[in-house]
mmCIF entry with sequence, helices, sheets and N, C-alpha, C, O atoms, coordinates in Angstrom:
data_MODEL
# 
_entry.id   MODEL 
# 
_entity.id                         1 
_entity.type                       polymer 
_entity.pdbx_number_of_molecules   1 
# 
_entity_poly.entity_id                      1 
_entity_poly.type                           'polypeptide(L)' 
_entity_poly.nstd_linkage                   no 
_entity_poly.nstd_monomer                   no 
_entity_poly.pdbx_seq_one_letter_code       
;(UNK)(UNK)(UNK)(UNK)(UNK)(UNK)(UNK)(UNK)(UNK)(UNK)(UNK)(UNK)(UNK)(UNK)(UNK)(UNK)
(UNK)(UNK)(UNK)(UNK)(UNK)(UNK)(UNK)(UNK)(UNK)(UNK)(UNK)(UNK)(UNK)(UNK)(UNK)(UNK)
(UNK)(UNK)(UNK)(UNK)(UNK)(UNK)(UNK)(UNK)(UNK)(UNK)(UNK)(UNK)(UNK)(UNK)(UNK)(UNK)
(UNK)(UNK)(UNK)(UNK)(UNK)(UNK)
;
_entity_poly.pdbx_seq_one_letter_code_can   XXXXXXXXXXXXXXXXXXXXXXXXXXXXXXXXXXXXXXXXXXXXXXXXXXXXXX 
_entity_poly.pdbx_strand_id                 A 
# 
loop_
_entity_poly_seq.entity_id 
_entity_poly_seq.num 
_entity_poly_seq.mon_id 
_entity_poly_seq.hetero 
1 1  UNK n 
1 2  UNK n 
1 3  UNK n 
1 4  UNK n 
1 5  UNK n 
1 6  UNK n 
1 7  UNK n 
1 8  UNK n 
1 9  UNK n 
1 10 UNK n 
1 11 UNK n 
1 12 UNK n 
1 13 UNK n 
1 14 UNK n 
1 15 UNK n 
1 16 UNK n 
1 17 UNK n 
1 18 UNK n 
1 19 UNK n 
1 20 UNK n 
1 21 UNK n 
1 22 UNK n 
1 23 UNK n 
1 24 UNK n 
1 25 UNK n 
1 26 UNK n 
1 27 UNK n 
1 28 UNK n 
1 29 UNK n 
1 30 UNK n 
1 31 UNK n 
1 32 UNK n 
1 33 UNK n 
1 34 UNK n 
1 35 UNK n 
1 36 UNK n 
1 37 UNK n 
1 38 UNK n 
1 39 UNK n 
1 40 UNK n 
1 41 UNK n 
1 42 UNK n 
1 43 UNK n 
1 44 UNK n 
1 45 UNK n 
1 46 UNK n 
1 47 UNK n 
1 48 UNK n 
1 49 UNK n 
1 50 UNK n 
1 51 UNK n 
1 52 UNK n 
1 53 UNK n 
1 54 UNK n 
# 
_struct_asym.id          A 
_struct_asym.entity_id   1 
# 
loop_
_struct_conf.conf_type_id 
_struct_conf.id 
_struct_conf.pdbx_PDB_helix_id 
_struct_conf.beg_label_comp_id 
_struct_conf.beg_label_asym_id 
_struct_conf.beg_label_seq_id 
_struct_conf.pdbx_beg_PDB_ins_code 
_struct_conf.end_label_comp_id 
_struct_conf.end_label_asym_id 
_struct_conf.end_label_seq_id 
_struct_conf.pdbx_end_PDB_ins_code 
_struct_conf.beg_auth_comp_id 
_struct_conf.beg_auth_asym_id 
_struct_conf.beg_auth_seq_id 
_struct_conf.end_auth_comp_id 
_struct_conf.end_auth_asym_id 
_struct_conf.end_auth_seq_id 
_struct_conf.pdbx_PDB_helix_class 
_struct_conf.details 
_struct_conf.pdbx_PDB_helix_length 
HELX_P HELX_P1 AA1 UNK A 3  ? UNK A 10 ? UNK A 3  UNK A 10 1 ? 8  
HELX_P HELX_P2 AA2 UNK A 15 ? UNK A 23 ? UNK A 15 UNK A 23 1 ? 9  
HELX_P HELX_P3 AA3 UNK A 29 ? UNK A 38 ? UNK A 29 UNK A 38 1 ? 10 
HELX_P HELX_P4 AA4 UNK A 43 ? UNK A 49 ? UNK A 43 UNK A 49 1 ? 7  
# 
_struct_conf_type.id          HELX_P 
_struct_conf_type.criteria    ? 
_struct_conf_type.reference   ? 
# 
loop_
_atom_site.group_PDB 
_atom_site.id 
_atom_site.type_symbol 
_atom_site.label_atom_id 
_atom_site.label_alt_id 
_atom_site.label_comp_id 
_atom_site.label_asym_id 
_atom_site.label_entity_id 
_atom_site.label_seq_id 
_atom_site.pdbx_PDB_ins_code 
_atom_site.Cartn_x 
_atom_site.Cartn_y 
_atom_site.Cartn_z 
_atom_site.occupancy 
_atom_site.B_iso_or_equiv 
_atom_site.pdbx_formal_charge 
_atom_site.auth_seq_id 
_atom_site.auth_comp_id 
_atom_site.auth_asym_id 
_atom_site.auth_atom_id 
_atom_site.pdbx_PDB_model_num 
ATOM 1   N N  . UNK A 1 1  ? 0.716   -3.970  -11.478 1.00 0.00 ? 1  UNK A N  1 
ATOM 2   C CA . UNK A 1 1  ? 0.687   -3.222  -10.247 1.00 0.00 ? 1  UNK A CA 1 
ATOM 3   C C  . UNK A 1 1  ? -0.732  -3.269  -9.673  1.00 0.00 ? 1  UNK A C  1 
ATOM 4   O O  . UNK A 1 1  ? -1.786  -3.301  -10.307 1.00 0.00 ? 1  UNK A O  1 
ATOM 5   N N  . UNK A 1 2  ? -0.608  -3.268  -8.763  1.00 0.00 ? 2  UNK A N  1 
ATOM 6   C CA . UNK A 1 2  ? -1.841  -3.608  -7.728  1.00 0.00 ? 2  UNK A CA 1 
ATOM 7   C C  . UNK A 1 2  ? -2.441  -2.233  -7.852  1.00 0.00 ? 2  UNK A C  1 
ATOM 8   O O  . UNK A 1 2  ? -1.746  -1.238  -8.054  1.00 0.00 ? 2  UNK A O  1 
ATOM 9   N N  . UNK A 1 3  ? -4.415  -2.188  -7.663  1.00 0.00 ? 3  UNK A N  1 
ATOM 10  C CA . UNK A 1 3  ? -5.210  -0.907  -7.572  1.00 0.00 ? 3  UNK A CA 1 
ATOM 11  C C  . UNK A 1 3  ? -4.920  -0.203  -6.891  1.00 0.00 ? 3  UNK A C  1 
ATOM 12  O O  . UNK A 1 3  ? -4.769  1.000   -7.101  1.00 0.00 ? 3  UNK A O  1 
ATOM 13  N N  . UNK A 1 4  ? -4.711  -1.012  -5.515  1.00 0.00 ? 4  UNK A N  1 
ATOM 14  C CA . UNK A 1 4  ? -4.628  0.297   -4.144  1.00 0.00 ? 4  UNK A CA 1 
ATOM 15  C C  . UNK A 1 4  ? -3.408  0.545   -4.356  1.00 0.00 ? 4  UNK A C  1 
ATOM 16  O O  . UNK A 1 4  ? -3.234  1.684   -3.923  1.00 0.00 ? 4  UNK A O  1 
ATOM 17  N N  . UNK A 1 5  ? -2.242  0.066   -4.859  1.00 0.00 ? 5  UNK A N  1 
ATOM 18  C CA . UNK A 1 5  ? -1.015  0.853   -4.392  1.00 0.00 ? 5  UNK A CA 1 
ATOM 19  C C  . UNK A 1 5  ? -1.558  1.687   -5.338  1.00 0.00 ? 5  UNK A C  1 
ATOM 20  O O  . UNK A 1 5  ? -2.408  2.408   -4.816  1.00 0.00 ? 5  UNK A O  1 
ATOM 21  N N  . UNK A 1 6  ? -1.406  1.911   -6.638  1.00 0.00 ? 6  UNK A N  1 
ATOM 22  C CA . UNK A 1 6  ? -1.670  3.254   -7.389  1.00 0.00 ? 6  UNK A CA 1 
ATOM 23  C C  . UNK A 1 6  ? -2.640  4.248   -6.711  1.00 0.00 ? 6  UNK A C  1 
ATOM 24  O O  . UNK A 1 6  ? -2.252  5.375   -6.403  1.00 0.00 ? 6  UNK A O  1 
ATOM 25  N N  . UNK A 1 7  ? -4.065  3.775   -6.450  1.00 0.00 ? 7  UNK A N  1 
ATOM 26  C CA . UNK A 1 7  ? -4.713  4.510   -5.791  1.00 0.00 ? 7  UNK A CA 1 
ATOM 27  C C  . UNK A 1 7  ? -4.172  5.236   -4.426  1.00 0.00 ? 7  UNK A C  1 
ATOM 28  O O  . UNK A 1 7  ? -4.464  6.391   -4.116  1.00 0.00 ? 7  UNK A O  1 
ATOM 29  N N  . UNK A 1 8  ? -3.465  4.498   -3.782  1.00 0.00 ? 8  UNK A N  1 
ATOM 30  C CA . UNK A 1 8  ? -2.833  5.273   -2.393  1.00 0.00 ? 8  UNK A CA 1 
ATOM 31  C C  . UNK A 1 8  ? -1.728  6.418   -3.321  1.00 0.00 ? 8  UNK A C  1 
ATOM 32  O O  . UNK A 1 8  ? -1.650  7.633   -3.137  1.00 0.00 ? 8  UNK A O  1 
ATOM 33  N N  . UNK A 1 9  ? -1.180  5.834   -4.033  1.00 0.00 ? 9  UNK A N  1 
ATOM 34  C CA . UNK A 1 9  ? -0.198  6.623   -4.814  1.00 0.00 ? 9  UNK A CA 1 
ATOM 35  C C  . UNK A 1 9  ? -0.806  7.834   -5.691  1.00 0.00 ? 9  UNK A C  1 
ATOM 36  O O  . UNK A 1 9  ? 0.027   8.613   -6.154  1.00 0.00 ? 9  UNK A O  1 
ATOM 37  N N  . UNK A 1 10 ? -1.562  7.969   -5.845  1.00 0.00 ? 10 UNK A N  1 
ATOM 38  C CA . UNK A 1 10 ? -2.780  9.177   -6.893  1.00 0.00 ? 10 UNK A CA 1 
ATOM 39  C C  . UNK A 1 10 ? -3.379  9.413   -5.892  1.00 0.00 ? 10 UNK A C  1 
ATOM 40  O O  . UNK A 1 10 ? -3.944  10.454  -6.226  1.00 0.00 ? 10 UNK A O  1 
ATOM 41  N N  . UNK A 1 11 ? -3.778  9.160   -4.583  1.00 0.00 ? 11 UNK A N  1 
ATOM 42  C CA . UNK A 1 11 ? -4.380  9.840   -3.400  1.00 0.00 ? 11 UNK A CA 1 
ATOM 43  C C  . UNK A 1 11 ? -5.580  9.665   -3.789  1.00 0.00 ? 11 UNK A C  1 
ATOM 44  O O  . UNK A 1 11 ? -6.206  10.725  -3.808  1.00 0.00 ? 11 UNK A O  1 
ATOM 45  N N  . UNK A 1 12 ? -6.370  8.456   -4.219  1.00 0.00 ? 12 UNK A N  1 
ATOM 46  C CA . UNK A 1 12 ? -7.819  8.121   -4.655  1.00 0.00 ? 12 UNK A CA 1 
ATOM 47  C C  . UNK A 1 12 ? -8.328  7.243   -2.913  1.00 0.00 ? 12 UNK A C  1 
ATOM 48  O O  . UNK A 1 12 ? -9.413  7.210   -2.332  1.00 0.00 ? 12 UNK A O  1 
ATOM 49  N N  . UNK A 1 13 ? -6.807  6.577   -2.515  1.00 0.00 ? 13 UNK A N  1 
ATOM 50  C CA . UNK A 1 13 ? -7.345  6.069   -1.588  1.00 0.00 ? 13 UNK A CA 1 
ATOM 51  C C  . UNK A 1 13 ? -6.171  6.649   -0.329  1.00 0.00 ? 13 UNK A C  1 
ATOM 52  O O  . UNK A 1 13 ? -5.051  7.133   -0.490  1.00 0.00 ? 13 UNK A O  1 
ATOM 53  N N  . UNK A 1 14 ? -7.177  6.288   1.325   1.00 0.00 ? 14 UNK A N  1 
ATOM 54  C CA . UNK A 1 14 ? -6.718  6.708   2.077   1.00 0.00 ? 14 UNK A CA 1 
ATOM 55  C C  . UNK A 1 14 ? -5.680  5.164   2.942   1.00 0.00 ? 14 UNK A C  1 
ATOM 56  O O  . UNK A 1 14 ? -6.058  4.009   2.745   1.00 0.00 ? 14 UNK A O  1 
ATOM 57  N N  . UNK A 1 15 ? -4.555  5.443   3.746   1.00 0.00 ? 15 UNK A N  1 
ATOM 58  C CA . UNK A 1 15 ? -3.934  4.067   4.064   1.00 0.00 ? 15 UNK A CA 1 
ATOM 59  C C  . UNK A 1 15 ? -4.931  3.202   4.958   1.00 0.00 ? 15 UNK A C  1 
ATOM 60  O O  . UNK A 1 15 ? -4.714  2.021   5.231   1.00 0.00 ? 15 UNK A O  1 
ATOM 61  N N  . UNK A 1 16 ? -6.169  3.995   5.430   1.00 0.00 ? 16 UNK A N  1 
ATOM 62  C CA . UNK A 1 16 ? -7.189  3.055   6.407   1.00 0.00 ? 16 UNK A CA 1 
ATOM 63  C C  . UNK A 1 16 ? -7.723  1.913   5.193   1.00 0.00 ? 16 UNK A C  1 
ATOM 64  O O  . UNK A 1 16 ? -7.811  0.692   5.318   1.00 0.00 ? 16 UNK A O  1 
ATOM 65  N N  . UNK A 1 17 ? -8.085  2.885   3.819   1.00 0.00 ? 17 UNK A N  1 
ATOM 66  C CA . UNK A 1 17 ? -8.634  2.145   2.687   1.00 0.00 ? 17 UNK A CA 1 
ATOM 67  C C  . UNK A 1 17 ? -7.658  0.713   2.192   1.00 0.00 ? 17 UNK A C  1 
ATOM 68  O O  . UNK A 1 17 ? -8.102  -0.407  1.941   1.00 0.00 ? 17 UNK A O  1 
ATOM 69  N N  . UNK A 1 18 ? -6.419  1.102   2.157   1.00 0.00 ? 18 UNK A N  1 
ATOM 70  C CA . UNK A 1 18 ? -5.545  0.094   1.605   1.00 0.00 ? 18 UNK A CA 1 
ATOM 71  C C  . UNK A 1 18 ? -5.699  -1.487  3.032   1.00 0.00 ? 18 UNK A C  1 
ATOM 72  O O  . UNK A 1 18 ? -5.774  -2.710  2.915   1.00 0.00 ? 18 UNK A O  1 
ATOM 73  N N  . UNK A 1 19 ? -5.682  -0.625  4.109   1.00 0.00 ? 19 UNK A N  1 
ATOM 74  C CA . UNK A 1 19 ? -5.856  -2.019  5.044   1.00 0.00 ? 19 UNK A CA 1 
ATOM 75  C C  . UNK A 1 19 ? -7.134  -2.748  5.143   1.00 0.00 ? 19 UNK A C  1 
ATOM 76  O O  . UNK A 1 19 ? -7.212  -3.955  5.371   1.00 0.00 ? 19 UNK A O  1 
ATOM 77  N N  . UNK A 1 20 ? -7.729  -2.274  5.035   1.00 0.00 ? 20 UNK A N  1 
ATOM 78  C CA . UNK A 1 20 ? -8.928  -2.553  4.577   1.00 0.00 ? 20 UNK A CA 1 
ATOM 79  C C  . UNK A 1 20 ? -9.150  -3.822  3.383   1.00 0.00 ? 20 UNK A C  1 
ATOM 80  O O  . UNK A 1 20 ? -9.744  -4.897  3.300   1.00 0.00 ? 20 UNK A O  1 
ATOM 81  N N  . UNK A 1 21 ? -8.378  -3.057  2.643   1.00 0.00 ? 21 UNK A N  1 
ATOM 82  C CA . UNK A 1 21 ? -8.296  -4.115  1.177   1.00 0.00 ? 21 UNK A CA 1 
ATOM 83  C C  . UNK A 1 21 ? -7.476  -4.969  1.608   1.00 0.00 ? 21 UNK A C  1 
ATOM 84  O O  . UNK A 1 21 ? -7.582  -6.028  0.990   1.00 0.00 ? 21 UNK A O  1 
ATOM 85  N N  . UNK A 1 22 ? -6.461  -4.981  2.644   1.00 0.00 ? 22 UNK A N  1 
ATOM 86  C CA . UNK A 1 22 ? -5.851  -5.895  2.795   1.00 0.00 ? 22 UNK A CA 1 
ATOM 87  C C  . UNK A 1 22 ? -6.531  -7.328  3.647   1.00 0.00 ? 22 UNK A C  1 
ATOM 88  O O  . UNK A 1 22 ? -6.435  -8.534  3.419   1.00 0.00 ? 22 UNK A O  1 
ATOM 89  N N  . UNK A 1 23 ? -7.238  -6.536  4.709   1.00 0.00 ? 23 UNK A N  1 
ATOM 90  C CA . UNK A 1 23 ? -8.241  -7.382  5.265   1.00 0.00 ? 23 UNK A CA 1 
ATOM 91  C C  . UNK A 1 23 ? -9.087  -8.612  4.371   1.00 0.00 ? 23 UNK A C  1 
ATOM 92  O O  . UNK A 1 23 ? -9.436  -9.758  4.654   1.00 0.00 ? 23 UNK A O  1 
ATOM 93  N N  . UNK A 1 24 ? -9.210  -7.822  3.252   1.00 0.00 ? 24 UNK A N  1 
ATOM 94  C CA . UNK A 1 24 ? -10.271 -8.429  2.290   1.00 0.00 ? 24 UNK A CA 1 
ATOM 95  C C  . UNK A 1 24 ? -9.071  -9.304  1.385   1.00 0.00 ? 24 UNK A C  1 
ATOM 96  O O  . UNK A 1 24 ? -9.315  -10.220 0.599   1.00 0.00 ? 24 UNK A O  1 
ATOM 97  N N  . UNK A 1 25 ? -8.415  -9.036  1.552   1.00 0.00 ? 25 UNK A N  1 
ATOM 98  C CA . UNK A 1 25 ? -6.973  -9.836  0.276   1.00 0.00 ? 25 UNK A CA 1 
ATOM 99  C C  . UNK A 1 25 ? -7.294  -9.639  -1.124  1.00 0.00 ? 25 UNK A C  1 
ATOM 100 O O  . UNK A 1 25 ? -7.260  -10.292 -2.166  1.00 0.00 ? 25 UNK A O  1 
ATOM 101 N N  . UNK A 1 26 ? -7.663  -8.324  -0.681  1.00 0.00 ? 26 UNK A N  1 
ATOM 102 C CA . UNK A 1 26 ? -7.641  -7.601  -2.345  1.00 0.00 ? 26 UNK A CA 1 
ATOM 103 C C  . UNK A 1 26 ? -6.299  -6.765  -2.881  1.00 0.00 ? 26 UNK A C  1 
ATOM 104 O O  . UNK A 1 26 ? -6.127  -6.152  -3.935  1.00 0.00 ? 26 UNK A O  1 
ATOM 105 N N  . UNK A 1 27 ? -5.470  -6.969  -1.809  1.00 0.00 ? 27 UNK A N  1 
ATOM 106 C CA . UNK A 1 27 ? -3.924  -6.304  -1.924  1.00 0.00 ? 27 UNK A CA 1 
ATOM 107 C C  . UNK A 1 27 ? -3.205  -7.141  -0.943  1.00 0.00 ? 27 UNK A C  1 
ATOM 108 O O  . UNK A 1 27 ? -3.729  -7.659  0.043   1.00 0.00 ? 27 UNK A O  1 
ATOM 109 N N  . UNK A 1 28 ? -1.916  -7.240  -1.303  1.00 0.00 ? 28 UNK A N  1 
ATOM 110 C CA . UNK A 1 28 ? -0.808  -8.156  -0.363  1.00 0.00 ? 28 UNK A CA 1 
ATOM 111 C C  . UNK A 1 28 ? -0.098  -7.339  0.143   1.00 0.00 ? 28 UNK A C  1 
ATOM 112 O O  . UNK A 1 28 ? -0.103  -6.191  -0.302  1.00 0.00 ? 28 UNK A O  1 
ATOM 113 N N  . UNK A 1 29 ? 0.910   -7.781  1.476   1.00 0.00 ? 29 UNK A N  1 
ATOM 114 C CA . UNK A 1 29 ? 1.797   -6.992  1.886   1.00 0.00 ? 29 UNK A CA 1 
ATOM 115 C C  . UNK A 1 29 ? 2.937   -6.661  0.576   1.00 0.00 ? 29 UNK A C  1 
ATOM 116 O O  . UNK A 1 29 ? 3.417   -5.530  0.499   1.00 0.00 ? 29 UNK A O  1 
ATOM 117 N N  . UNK A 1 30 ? 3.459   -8.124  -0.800  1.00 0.00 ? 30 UNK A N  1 
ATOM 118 C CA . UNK A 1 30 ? 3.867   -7.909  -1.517  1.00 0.00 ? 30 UNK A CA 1 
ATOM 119 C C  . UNK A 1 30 ? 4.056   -6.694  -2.124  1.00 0.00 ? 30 UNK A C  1 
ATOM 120 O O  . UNK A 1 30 ? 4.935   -5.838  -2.224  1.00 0.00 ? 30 UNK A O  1 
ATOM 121 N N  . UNK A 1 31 ? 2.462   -6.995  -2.651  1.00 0.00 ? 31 UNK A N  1 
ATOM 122 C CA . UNK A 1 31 ? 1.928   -5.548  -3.355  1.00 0.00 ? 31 UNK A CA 1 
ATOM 123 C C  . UNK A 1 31 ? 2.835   -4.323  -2.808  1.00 0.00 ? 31 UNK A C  1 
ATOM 124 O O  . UNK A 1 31 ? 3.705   -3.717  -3.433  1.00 0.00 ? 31 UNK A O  1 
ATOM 125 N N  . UNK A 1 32 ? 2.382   -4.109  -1.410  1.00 0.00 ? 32 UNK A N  1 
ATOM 126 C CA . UNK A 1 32 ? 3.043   -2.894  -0.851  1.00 0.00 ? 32 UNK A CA 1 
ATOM 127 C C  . UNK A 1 32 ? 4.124   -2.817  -1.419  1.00 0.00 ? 32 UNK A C  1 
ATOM 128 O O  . UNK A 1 32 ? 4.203   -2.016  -2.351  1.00 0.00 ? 32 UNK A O  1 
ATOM 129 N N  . UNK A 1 33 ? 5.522   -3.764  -0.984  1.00 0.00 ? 33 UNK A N  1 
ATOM 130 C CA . UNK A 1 33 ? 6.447   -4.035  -1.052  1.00 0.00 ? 33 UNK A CA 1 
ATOM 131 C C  . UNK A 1 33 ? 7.134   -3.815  -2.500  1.00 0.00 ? 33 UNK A C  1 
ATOM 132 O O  . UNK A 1 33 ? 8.313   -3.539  -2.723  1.00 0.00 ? 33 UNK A O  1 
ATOM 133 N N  . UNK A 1 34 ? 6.156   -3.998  -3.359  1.00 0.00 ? 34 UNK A N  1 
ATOM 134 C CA . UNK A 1 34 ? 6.673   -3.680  -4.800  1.00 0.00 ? 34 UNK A CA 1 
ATOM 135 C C  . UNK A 1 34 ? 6.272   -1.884  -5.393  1.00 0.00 ? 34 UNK A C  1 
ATOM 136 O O  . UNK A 1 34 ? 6.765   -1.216  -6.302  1.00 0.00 ? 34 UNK A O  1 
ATOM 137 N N  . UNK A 1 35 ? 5.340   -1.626  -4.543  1.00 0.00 ? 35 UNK A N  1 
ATOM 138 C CA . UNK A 1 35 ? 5.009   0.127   -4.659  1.00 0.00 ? 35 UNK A CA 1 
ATOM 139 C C  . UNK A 1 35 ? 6.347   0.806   -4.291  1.00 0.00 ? 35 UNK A C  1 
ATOM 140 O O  . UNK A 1 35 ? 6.942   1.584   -5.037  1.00 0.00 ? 35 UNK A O  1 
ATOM 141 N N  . UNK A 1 36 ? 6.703   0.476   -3.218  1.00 0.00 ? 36 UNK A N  1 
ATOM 142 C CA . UNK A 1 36 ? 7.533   0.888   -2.776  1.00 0.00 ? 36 UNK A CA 1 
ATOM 143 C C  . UNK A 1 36 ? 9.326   0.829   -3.126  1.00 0.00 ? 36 UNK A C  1 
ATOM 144 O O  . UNK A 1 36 ? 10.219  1.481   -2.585  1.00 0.00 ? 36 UNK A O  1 
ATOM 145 N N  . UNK A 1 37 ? 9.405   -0.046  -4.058  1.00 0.00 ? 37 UNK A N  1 
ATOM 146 C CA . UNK A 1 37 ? 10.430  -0.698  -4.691  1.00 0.00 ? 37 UNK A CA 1 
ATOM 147 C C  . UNK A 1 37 ? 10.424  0.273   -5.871  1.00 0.00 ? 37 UNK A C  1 
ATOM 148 O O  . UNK A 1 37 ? 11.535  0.694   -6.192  1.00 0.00 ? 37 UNK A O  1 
ATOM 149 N N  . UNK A 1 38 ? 9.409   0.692   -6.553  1.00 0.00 ? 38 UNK A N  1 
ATOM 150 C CA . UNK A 1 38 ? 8.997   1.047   -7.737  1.00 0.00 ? 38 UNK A CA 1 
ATOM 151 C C  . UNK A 1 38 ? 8.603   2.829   -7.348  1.00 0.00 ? 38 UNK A C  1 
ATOM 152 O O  . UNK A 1 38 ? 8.381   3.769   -8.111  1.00 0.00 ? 38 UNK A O  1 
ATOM 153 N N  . UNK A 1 39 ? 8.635   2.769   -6.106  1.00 0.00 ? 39 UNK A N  1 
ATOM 154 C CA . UNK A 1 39 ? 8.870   4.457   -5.706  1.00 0.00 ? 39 UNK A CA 1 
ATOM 155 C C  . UNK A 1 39 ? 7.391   5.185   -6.034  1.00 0.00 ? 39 UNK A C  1 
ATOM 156 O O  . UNK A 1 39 ? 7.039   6.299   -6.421  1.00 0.00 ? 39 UNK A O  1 
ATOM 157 N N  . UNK A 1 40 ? 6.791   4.055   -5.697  1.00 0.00 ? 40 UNK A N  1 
ATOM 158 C CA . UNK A 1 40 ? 5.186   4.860   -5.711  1.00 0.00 ? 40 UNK A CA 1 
ATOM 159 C C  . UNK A 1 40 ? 4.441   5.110   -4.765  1.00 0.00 ? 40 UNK A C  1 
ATOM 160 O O  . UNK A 1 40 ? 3.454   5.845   -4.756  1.00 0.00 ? 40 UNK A O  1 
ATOM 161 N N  . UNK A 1 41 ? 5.077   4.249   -3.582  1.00 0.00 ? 41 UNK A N  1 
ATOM 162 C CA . UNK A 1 41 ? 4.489   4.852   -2.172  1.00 0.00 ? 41 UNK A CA 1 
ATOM 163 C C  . UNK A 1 41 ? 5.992   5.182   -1.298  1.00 0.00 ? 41 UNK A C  1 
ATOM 164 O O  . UNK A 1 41 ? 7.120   5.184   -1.791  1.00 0.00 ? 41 UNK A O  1 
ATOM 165 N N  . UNK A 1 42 ? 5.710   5.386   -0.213  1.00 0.00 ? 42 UNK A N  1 
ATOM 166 C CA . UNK A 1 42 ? 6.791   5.882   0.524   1.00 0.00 ? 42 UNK A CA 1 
ATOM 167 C C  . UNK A 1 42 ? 7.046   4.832   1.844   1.00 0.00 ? 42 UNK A C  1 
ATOM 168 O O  . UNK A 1 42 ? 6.155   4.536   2.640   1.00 0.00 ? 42 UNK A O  1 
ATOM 169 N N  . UNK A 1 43 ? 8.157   4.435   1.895   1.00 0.00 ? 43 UNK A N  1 
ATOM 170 C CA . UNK A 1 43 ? 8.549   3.433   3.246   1.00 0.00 ? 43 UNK A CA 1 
ATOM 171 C C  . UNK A 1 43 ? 7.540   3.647   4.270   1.00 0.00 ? 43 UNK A C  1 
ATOM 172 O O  . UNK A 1 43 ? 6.802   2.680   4.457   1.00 0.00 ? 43 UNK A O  1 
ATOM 173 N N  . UNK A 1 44 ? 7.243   5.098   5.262   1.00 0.00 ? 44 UNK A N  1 
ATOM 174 C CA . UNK A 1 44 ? 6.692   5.558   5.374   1.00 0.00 ? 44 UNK A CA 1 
ATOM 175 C C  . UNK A 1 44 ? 5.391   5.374   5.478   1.00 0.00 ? 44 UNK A C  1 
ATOM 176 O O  . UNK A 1 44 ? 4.917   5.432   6.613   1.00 0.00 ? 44 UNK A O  1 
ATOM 177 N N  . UNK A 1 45 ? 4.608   5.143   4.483   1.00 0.00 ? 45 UNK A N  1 
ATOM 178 C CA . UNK A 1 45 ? 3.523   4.935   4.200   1.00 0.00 ? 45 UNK A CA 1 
ATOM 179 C C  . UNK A 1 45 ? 3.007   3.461   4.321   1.00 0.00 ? 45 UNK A C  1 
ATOM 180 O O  . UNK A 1 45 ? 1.939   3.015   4.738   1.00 0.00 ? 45 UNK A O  1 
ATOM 181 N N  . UNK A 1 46 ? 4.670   2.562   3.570   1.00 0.00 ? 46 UNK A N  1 
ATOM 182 C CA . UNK A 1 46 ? 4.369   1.210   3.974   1.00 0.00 ? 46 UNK A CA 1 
ATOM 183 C C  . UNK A 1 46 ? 4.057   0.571   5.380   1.00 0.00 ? 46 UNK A C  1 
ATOM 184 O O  . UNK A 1 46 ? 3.125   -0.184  5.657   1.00 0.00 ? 46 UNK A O  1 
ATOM 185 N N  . UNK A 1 47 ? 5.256   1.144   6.374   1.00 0.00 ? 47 UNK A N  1 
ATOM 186 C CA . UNK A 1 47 ? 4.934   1.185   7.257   1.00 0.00 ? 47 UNK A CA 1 
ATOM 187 C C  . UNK A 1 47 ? 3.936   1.385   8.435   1.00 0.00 ? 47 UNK A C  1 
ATOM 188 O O  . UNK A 1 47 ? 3.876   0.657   9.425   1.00 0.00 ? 47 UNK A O  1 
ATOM 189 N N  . UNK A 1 48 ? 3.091   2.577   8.164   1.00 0.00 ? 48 UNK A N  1 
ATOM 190 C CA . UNK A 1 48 ? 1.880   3.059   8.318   1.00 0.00 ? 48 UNK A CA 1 
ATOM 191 C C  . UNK A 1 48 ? 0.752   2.102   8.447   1.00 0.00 ? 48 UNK A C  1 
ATOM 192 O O  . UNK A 1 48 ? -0.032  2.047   9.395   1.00 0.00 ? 48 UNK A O  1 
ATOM 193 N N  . UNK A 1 49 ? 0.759   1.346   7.373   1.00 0.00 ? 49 UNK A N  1 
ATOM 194 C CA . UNK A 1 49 ? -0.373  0.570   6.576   1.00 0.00 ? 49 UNK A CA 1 
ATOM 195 C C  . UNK A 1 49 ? 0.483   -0.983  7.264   1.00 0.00 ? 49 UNK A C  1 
ATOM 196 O O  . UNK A 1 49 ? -0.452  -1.682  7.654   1.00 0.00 ? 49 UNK A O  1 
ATOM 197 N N  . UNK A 1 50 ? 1.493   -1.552  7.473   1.00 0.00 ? 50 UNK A N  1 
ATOM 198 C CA . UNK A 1 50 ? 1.549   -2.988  7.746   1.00 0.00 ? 50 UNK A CA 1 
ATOM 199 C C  . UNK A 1 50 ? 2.511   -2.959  9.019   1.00 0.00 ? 50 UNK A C  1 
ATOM 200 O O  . UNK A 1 50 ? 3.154   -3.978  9.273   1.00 0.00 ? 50 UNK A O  1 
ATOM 201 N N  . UNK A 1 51 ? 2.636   -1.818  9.838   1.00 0.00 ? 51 UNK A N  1 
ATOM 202 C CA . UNK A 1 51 ? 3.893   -1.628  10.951  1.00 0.00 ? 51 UNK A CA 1 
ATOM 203 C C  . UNK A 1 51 ? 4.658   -2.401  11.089  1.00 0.00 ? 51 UNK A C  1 
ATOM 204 O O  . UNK A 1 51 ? 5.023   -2.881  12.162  1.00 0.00 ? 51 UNK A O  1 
ATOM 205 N N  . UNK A 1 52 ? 5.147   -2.731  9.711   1.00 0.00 ? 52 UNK A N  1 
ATOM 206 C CA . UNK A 1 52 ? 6.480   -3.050  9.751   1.00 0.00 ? 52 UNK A CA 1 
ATOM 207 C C  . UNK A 1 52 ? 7.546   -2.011  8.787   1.00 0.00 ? 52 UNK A C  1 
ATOM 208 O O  . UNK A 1 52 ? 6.947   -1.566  7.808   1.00 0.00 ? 52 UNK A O  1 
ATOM 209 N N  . UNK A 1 53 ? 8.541   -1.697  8.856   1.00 0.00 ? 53 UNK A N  1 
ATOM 210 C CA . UNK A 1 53 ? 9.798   -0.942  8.080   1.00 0.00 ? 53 UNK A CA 1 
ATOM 211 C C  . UNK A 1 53 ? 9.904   -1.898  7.501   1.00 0.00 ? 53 UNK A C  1 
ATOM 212 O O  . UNK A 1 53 ? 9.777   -3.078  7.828   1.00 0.00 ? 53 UNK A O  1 
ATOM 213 N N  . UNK A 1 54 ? 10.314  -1.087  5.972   1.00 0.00 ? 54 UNK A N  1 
ATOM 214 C CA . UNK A 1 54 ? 10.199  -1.761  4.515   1.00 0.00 ? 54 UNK A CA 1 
ATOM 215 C C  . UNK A 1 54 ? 12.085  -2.013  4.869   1.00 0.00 ? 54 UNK A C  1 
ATOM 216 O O  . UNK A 1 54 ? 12.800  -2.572  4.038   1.00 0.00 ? 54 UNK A O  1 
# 
């Protein structure tokens, strides 16, 4: 599992932080995609962070 999803998920990081990392391709949209599969972030949230609905 990817840092930032846990971290967005433990509230270490904020969703500006996760795009951010995404910018940098230190996290994938995948990534997201599997937080969210795995019920650690919220559609919601995915959305937020890549405006697209999971």
């Amino acid at each position: 599992m990817n840092y930032w999803v846990l971290a967005l998920h433990f509230e270490w990081a904020t969703a500006e932080m996760v795009k951010q990392a995404i910018a940098y391709q230190d996290c994938s949209i995948e990534d997201l995609a599997e937080g969210v599969n795995k019920k650690l972030i919220t559609p919601d949230q995915y959305k937020g962070i890549t405006g697209k609905a999971m």
